[in-house]
C-alpha positions as a Markdown table, in Angstrom:
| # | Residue | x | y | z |
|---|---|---|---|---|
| 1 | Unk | -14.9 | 22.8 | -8.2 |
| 2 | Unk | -16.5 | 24.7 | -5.3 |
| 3 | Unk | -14.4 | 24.7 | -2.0 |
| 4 | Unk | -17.4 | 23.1 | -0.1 |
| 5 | Unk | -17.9 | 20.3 | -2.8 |
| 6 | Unk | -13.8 | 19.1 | -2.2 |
| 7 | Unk | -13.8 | 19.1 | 1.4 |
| 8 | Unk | -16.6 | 16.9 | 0.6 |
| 9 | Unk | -14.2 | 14.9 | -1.8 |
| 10 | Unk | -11.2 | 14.7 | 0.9 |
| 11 | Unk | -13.8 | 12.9 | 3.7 |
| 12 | Unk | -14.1 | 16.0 | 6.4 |
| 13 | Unk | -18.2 | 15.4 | 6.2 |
| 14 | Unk | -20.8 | 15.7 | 3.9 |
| 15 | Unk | -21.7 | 18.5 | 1.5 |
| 16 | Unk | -24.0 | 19.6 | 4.7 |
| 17 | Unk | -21.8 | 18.8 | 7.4 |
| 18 | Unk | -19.1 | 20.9 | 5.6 |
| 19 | Unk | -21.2 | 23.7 | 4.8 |
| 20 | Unk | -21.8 | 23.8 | 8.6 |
| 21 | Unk | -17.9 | 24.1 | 8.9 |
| 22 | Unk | -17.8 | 26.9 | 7.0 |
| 23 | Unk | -20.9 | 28.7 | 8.6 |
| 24 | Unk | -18.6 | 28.2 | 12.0 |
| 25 | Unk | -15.8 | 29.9 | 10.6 |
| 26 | Unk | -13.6 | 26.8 | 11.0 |
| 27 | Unk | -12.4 | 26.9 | 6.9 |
| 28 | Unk | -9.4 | 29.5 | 6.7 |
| 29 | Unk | -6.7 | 30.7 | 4.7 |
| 30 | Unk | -3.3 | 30.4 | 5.5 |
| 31 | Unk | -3.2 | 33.6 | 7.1 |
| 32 | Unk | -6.5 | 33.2 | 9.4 |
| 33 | Unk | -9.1 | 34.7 | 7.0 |
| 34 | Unk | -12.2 | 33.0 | 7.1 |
| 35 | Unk | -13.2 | 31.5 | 3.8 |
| 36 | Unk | -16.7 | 30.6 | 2.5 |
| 37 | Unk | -18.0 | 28.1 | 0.7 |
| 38 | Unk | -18.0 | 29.2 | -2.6 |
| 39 | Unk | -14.6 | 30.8 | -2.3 |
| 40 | Unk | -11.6 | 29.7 | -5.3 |
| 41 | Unk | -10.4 | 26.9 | -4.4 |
| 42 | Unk | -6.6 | 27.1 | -3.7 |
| 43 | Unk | -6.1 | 23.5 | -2.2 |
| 44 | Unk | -2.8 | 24.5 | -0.4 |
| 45 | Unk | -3.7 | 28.0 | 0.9 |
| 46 | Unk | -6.8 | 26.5 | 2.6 |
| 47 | Unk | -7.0 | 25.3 | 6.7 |
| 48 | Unk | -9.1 | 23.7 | 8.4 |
| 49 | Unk | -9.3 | 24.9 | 12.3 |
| 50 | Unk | -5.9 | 26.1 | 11.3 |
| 51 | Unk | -4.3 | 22.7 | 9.9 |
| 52 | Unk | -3.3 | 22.4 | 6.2 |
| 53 | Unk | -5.8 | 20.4 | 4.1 |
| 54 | Unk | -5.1 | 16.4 | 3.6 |
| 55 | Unk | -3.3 | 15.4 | 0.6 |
| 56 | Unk | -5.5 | 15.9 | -2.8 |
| 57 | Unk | -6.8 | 13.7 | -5.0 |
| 58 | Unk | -4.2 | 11.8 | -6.9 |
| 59 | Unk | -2.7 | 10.5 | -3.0 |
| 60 | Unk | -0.1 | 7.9 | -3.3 |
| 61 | Unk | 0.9 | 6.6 | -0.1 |
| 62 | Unk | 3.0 | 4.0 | 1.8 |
| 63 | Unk | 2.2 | 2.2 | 5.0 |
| 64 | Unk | 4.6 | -0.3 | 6.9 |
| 65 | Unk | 1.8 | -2.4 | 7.9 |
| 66 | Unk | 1.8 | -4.6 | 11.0 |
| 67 | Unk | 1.0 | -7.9 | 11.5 |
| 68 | Unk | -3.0 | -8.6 | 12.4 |
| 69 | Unk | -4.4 | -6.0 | 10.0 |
| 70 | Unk | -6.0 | -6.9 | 6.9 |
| 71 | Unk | -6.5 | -4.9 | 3.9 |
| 72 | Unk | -10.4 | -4.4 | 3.8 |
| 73 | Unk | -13.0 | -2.2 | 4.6 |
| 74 | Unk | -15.2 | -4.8 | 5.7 |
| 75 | Unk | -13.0 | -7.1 | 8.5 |
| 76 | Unk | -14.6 | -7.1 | 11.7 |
| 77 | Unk | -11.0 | -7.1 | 13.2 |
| 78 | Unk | -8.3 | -4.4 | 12.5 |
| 79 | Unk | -8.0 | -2.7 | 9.6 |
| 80 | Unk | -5.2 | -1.0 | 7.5 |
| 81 | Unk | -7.7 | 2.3 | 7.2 |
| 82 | Unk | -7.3 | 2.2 | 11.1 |
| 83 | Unk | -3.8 | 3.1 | 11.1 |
| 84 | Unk | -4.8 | 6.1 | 8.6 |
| 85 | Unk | -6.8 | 9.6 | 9.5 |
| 86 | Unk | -10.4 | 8.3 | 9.9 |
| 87 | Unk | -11.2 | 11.0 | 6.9 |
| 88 | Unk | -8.9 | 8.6 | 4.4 |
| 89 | Unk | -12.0 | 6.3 | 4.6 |
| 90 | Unk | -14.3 | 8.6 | 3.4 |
| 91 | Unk | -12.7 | 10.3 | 0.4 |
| 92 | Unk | -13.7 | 10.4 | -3.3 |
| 93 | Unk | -12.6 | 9.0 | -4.9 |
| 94 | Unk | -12.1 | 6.3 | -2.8 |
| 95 | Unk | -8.7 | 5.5 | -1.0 |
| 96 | Unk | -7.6 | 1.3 | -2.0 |
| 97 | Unk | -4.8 | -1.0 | -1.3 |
| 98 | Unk | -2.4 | -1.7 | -4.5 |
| 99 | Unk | -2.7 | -5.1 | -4.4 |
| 100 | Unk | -3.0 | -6.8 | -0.7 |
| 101 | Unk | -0.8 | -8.6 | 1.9 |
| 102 | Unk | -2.5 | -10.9 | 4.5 |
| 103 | Unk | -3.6 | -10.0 | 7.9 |
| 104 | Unk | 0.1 | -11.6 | 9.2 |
| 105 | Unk | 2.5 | -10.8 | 6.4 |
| 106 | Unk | 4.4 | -7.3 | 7.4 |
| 107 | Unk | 5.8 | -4.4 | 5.2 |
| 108 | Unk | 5.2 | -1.8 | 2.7 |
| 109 | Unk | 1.8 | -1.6 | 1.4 |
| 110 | Unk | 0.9 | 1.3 | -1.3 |
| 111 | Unk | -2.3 | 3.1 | -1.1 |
| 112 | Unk | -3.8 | 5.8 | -3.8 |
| 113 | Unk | -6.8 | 7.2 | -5.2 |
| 114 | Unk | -5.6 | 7.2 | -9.0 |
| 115 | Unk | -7.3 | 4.2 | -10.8 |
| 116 | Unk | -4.6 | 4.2 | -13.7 |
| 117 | Unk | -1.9 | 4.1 | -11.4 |
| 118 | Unk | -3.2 | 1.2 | -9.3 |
| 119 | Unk | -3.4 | -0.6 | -12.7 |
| 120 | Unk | -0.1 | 0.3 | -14.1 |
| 121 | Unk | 1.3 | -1.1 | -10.6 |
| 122 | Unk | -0.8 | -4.7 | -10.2 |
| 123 | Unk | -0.6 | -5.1 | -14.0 |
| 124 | Unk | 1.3 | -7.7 | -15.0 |
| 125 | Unk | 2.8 | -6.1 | -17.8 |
| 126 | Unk | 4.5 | -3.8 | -15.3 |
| 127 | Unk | 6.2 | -6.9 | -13.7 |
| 128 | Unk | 7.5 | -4.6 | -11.0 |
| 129 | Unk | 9.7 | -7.3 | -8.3 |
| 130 | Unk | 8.7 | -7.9 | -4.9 |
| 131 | Unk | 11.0 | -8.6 | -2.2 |
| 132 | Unk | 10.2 | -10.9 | 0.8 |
| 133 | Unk | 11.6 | -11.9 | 3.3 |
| 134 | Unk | 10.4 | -15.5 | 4.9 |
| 135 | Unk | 11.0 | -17.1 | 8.6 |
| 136 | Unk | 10.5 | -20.9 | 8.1 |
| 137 | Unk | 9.3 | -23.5 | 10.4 |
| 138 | Unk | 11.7 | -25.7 | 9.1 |
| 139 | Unk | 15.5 | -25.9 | 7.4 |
| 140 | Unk | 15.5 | -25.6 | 4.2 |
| 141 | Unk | 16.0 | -28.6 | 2.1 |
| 142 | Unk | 18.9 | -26.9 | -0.6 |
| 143 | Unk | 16.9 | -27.2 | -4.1 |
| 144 | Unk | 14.4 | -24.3 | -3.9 |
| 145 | Unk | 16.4 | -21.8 | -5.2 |
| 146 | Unk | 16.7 | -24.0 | -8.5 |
| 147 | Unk | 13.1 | -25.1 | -8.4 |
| 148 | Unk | 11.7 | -21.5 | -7.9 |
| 149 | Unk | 14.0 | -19.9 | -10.4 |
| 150 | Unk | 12.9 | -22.7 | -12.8 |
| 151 | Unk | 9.6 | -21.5 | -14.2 |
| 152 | Unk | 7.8 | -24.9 | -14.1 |
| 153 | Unk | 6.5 | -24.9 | -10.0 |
| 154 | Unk | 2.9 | -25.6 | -10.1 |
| 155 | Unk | 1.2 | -24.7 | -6.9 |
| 156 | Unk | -1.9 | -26.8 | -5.8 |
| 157 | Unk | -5.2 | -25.7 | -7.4 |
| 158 | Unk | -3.4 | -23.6 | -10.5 |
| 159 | Unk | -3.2 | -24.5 | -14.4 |
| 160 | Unk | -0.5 | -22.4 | -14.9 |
| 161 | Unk | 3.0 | -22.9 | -13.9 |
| 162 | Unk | 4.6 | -20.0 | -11.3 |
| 163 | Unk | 7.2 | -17.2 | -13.2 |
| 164 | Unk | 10.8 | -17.8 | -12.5 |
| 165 | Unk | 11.5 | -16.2 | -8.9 |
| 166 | Unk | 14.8 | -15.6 | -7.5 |
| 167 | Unk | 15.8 | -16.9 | -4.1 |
| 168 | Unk | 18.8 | -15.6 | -1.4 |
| 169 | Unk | 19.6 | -18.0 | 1.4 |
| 170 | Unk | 19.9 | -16.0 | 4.4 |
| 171 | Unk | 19.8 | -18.5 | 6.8 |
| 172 | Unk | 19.1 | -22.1 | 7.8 |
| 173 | Unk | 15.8 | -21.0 | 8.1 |
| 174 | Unk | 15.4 | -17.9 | 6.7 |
| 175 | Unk | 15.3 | -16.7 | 3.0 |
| 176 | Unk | 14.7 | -13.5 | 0.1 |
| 177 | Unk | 12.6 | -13.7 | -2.7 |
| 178 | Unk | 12.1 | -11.6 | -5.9 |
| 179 | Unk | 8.8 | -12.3 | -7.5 |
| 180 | Unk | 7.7 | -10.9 | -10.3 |
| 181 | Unk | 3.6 | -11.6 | -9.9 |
| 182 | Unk | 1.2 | -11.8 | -6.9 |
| 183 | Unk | -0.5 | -14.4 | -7.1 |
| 184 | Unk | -2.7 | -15.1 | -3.8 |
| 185 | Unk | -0.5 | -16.5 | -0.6 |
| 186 | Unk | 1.9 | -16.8 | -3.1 |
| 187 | Unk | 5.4 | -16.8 | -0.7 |
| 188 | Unk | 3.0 | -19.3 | 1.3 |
| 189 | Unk | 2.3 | -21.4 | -0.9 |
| 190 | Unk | 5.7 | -21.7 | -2.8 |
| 191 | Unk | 7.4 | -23.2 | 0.6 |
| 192 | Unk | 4.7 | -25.3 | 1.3 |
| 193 | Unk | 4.8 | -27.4 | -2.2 |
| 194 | Unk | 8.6 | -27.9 | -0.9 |
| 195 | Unk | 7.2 | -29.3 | 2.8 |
| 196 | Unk | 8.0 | -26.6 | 4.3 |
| 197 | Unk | 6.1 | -24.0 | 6.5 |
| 198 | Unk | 6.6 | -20.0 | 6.6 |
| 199 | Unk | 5.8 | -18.6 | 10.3 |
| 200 | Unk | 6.8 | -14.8 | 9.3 |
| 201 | Unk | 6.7 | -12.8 | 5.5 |
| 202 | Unk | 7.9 | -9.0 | 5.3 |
| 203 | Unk | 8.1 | -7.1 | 2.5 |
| 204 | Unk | 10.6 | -4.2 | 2.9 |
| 205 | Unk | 10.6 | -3.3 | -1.1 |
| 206 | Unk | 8.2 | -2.6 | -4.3 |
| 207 | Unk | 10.0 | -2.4 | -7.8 |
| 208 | Unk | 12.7 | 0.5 | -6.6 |
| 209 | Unk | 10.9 | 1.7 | -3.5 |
| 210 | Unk | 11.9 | 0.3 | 0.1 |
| 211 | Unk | 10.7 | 1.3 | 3.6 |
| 212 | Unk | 13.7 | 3.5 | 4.4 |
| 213 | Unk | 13.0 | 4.3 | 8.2 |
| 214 | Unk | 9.3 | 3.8 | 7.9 |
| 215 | Unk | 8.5 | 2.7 | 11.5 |
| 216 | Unk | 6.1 | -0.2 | 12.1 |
| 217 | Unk | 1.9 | 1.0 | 11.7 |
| 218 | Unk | 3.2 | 4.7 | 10.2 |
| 219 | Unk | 2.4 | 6.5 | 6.4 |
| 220 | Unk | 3.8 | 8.9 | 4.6 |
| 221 | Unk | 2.6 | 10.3 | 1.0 |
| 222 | Unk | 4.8 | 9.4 | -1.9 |
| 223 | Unk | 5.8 | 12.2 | -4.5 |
| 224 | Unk | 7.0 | 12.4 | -7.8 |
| 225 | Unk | 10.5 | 11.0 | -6.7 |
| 226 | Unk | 9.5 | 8.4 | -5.0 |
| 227 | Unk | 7.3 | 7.4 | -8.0 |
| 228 | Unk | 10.2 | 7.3 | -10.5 |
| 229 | Unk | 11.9 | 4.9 | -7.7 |
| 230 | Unk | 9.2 | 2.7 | -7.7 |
| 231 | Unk | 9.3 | 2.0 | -11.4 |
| 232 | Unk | 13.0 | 2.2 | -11.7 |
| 233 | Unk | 13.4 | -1.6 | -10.5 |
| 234 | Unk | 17.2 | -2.3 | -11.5 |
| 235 | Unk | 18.2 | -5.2 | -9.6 |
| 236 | Unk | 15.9 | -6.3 | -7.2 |
């Protein structure tokens, strides 16, 4: 692939725009030599005005995602691609969600460009658990542990009965739950088929992969190791 052609792919302009780049000298090596656009293309040696290029295709990332950002390109409110280098919008292929969380759920939200991976992860044959963490308008009542664990909770609207999902009291109104699907509103809707009502949902944890130190509305790229984590669930 031609240099021009995937700074094109990474979202830094069009094939024009970045030939322009390279006409103004902008495109480097590491060592300051200018590059051109036909140059070998030796993704980690190359700068642009002097900064290392953004992660290559195959990006997996995380995001700790506030509340009142939704995952869409479309929303004419905020947007998780706002919290992201404006360039992530624009890459090809093209930068999605793995999976969603609504606009007022919090926590860790993956991101990539590799198709077969987003599969593998939303597939339900992977049945990688997800851990939330609910904030309830309302005590809870002392049976939903049993009746979510039970395999036979059928939420309004749905012909098929929910998969067994394990719940931790942590409070009087507060509670942990491993699912193992993601079925929309899910958390939502679980609490209110018991009369209840949830007024905050994290998600610090994926499968194996948690947050760490993440801070609130920040990214990093995930790597090989964090990729073994995420599929090495163990006990949720």
């Amino acid at each position: 692939m031609k240099l021009v052609k995937h700074l094109a792919n990474l979202g830094y302009g069009s094939r024009k725009e970045v030939a322009w780049m390279f006409r103004e000298g902008r495109v480097t090596d590491a060592n300051g030599e200018v590059l051109y656009a036909d140059d070998p293309l030796d993704h980690d040696n190359v700068r642009v005005d002097g900064e290392p290029l953004d992660p290559p295709p195959g990006l997996v990332l995380m995001l700790h995602k506030p509340a009142g950002y939704t995952c869409s390109t479309r929303d004419p409110g905020r947007i998780v691609y706002d919290l992201l280098p404006p360039r992530f919008r624009l890459r090809n292929p093209v930068l999605s969600t793995v999976g969603r969380l609504d606009r007022d759920t919090t926590g860790l939200l993956l991101m990539t460009d590799d198709g077969q991976l987003l599969h593998r992860i939303v597939s339900p044959k992977s049945k990688l658990p997800k851990v939330y963490e609910a904030e309830l308008a309302g005590d809870l009542r002392g049976d939903e542990a049993a009746l979510f664990a039970s395999g036979s909770l059928l939420l309004e609207g749905e012909s098929t009965p929910l998969l067994p999902a394990r719940m931790d009291v942590l409070g009087p109104r507060r509670a942990r739950l491993v699912l193992h699907e993601g079925r929309y509103h899910q958390v939502r809707r679980m609490f209110a088929a018991t009369g209840n009502r949830v007024v905050a949902l994290h998600r610090p944890r994926i499968g194996g992969l948690d947050l760490g130190d993440l801070p609130e509305g920040q990214w990093r790229p995930l790597g090989p190791e964090d990729l073994q984590r995420l599929f090495a669930t163990g006990d949720a």
